[in-house]
N, C-alpha and C positions, 0 to 999 in steps of 0.2 A: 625686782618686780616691775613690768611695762605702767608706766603712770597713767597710761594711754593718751600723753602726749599727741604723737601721730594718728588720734583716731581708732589706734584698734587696742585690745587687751579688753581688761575688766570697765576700766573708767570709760573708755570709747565705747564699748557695750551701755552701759549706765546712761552715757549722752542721749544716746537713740531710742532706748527703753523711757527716757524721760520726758522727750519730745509733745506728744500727743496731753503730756499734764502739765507743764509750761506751760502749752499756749493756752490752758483751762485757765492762767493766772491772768489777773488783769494788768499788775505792776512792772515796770520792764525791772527793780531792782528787785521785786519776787523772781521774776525770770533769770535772774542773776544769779541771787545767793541759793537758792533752794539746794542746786547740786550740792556747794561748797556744805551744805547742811548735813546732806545725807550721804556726803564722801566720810564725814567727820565718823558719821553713827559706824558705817561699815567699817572703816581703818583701825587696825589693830590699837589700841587702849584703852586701860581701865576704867576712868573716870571719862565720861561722857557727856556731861556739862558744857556751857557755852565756850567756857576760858579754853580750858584745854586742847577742844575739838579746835577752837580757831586757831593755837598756834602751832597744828599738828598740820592742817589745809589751807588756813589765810591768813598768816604769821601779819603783824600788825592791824587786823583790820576786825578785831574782836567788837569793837561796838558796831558794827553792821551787822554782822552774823546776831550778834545777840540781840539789834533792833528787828530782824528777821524774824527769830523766834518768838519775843514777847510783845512786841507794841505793832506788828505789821498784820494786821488781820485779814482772813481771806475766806470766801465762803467755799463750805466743803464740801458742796452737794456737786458742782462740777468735776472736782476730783475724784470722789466717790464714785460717781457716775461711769468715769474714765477708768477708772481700778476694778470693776467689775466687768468691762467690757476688756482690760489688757488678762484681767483674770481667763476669761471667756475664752480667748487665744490660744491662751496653756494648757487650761484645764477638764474646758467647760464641756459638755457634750451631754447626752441620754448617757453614759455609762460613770457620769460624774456625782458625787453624794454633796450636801451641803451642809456640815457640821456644828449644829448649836451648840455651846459651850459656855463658861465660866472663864476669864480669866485673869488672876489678883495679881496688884502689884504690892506689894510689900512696904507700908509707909511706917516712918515711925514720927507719935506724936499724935493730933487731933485734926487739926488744922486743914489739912488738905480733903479738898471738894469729898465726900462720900468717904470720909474712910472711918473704918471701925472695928471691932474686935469681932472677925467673920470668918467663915471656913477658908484658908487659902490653898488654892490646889498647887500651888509652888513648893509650898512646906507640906502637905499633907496634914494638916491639923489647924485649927483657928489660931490667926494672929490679927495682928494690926493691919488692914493692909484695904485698899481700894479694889472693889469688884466691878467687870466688865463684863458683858454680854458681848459673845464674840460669834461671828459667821466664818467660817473657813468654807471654801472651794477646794476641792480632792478631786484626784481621779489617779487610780495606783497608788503609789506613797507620794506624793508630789501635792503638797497642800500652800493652797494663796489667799490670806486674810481678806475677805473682804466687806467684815464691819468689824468694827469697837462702840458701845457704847457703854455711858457708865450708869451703872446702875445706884441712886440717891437710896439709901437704907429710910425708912420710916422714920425715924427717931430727929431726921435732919431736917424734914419736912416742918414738925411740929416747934425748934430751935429758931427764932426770925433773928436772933442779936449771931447764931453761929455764920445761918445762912448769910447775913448782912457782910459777917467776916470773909467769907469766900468768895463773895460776888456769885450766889446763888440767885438767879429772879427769882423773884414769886409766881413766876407761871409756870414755873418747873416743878412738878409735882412727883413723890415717889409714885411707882408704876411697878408691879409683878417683873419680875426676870421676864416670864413667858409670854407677856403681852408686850414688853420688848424685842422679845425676839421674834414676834409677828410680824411688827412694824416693819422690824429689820428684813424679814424676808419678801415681806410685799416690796421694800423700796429695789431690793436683789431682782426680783421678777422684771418692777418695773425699768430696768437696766440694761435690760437683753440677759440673767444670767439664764444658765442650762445648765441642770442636774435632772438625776432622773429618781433622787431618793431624798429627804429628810433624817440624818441621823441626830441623836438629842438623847444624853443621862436620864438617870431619874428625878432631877432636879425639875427638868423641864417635863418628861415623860410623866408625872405624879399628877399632875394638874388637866382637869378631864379637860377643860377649855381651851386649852393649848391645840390635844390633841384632833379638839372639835375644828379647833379653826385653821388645822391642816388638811382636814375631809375636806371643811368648806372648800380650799383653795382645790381641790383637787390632786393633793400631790401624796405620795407613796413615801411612806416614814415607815423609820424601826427607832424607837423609843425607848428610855429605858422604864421600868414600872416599879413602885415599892412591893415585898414581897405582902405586905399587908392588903394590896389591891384586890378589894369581892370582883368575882367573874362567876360567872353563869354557865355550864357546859351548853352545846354548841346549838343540842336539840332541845332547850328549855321553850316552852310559850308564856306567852302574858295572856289571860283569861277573865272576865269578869264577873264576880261570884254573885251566887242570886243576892239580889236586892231584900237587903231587910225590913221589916214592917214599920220597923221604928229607926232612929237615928239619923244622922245626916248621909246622903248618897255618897259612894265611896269614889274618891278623884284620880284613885290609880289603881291599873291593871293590877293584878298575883301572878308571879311564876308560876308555873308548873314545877322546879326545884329550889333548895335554900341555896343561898351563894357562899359560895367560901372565898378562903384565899388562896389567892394564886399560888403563894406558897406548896400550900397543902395540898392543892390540888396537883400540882407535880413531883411532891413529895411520895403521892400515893403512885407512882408509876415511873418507878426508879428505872424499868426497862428502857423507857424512852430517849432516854439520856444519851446523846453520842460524843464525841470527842470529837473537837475541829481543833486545827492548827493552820493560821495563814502568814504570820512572817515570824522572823527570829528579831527580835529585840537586845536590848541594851544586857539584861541577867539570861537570854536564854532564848526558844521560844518561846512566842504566841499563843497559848493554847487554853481549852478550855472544854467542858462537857456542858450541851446544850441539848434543850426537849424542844419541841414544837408542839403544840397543844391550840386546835380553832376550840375560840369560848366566843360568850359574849362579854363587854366589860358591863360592872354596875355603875353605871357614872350619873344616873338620872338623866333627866331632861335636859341632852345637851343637843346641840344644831347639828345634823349630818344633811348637806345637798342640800341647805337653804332653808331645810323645814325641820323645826322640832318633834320630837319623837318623847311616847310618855313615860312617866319613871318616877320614883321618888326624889328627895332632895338628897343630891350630890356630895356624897361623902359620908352621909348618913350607913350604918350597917346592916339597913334591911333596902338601900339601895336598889333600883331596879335596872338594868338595862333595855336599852330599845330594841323592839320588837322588828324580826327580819326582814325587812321584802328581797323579792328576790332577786336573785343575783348581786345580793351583798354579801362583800368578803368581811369578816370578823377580824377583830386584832388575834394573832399569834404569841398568846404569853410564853416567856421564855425564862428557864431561871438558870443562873452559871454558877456550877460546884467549882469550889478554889481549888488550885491544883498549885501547884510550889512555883512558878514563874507567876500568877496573880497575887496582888496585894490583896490585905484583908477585905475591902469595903467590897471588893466583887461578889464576896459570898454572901451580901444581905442584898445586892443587886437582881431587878429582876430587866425583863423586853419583854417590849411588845410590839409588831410590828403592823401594819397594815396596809393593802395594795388597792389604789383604786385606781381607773381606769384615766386617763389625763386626756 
């Protein structure tokens, strides 16, 4: 294999790709060892630890590499900055999607920052393991990380003697997934990225606030939704019923119909269903049978364009959704029948998508 000695191969490629985030460091022995770091991660072996990595790429000089990684700090907002911008390069453009996600690492023990007995999408079932809020940049099949952060479970919050152990501050407070992953998208905007879609499970999709404060941004999502999610078909109104003689005045509009669930309501129109397939995978293809159905959602009085809109309380099951002005597009609930290339959990999955004008 070219070590790329001379400049060119894989490693001479890496030099030059590394450029632009070197000079983001301030230290010249940051400047130094970084590569020697991340030759280690990419180069064929098992154990990935400091020892090993060094005597695989800097045969005697293991305590540098390892002062590198643990005791030599470096702020990450300049790197970050840079990684969404070499992202931008690759990937970025109006036909690029920007992927919210989960992703666990698998810890064993207590100890380490945030970790706990939580769903891991590694193993497909809850383990031990640390949760991250992840941003991926896509465009084709060609995807470029460009956030992690970790997500603190509640439980470690209210812990001061575990937090104390970890070197948790106290100004770090547990925070929702999805209000993580906001952050994480405004810091992506602020960065120069370019996508022309928000894609997000229902992890994230479940939570009407989320989806609000992707309207607010302006940006076109498809979402995933619980099949339990009330929606309203497309041509319901909100109406205010005569005033009673007696009682307190009423503080929210009536439908004109009851809400169901999303489920149900695509249940009832098995026609709609189509079949799509768009690549072949690891068991097979791709595929799946998908409806497209304009509702409205019930999510209460959540923000769309800056101004609240009136409703019941959110989550509640006589829920209201906001009333339409015009020329607004509705979310597109979507539900996907399992078919033998999907795993189980797609069949309790539902989408919702929505396009607004940027």
């Amino acid at each position: 294999m070219d070590d790329g000695s001379s400049g060119q191969g894989w490693a001479g490629e890496l030099e030059r790709w590394l450029e632009p985030f070197l000079a983001r460091l301030r230290r010249q022995a940051q400047r130094r060892w970084a590569p020697f770091y991340l030759k280690g991660l990419l180069l064929p072996g098992e154990r990935k630890s400091v020892e090993p990595m060094a005597g695989r790429v800097a045969p005697g000089d293991t305590q540098q590499l390892h002062h590198f990684v643990s005791t030599s700090p470096w702020a990450t907002a300049p790197l970050e900055d840079e990684l969404v911008k070499a992202a931008g390069r690759l990937v970025g453009g109006p036909d690029a999607v920007l992927v919210v996600d989960d992703t666990a690492l698998v810890k064993q023990g207590r100890h380490s920052v945030g970790v706990k007995r939580q769903y891991c999408g590694q193993l497909g079932k809850k383990a031990n393991c640390q949760s991250l809020v992840s941003l991926t940049l896509a465009r084709g099949e060609v995807p470029v990380c460009v956030g992690l952060r970790l997500f603190l479970p509640a439980d470690w919050c209210g812990d001061a003697e575990r937090r104390a152990a970890a070197g948790v501050p106290e100004t770090v407070a547990h925070r929702p997934k999805w209000e993580i992953a906001l952050d994480e998208i405004d810091r992506v905007l602020a960065s120069g990225g370019r996508f022309g879609c928000v894609l997000a499970d229902a992890e994230y999709g479940k939570a009407a606030a989320f989806r609000a404060g992707l309207g607010e941004r302006r940006l076109a999502y498809a979402v995933g939704v619980l099949p339990t999610q009330k929606v309203y078909p497309a041509d319901v109104t909100l109406s205010w019923p005569e005033r009673k003689a007696t009682g307190r005045p009423r503080k929210h509009p009536v439908p004109s119909a009851a809400g169901v669930a999303a489920a149900e309501l695509l249940e009832a129109r098995p026609g709609a269903f189509r079949p799509i397939a768009w690549r072949t995978g690891t068991k097979g293809p791709l595929q799946a049978e998908f409806a497209a159905l304009r509702v409205r959602v019930a999510d209460g009085p959540v923000a769309t364009g800056g101004r609240h809109l009136p409703g019941r309380t959110p989550g509640s099951s006589a829920s209201v959704g906001p009333r339409a002005s015009a020329g607004t597009t509705w979310p597109t609930t979507r539900r996907m029948r399992r078919l033998r290339s999907w795993p189980r959990r797609s069949r309790r999955a539902g989408c919702a998508s929505r396009c607004t004008s940027r």
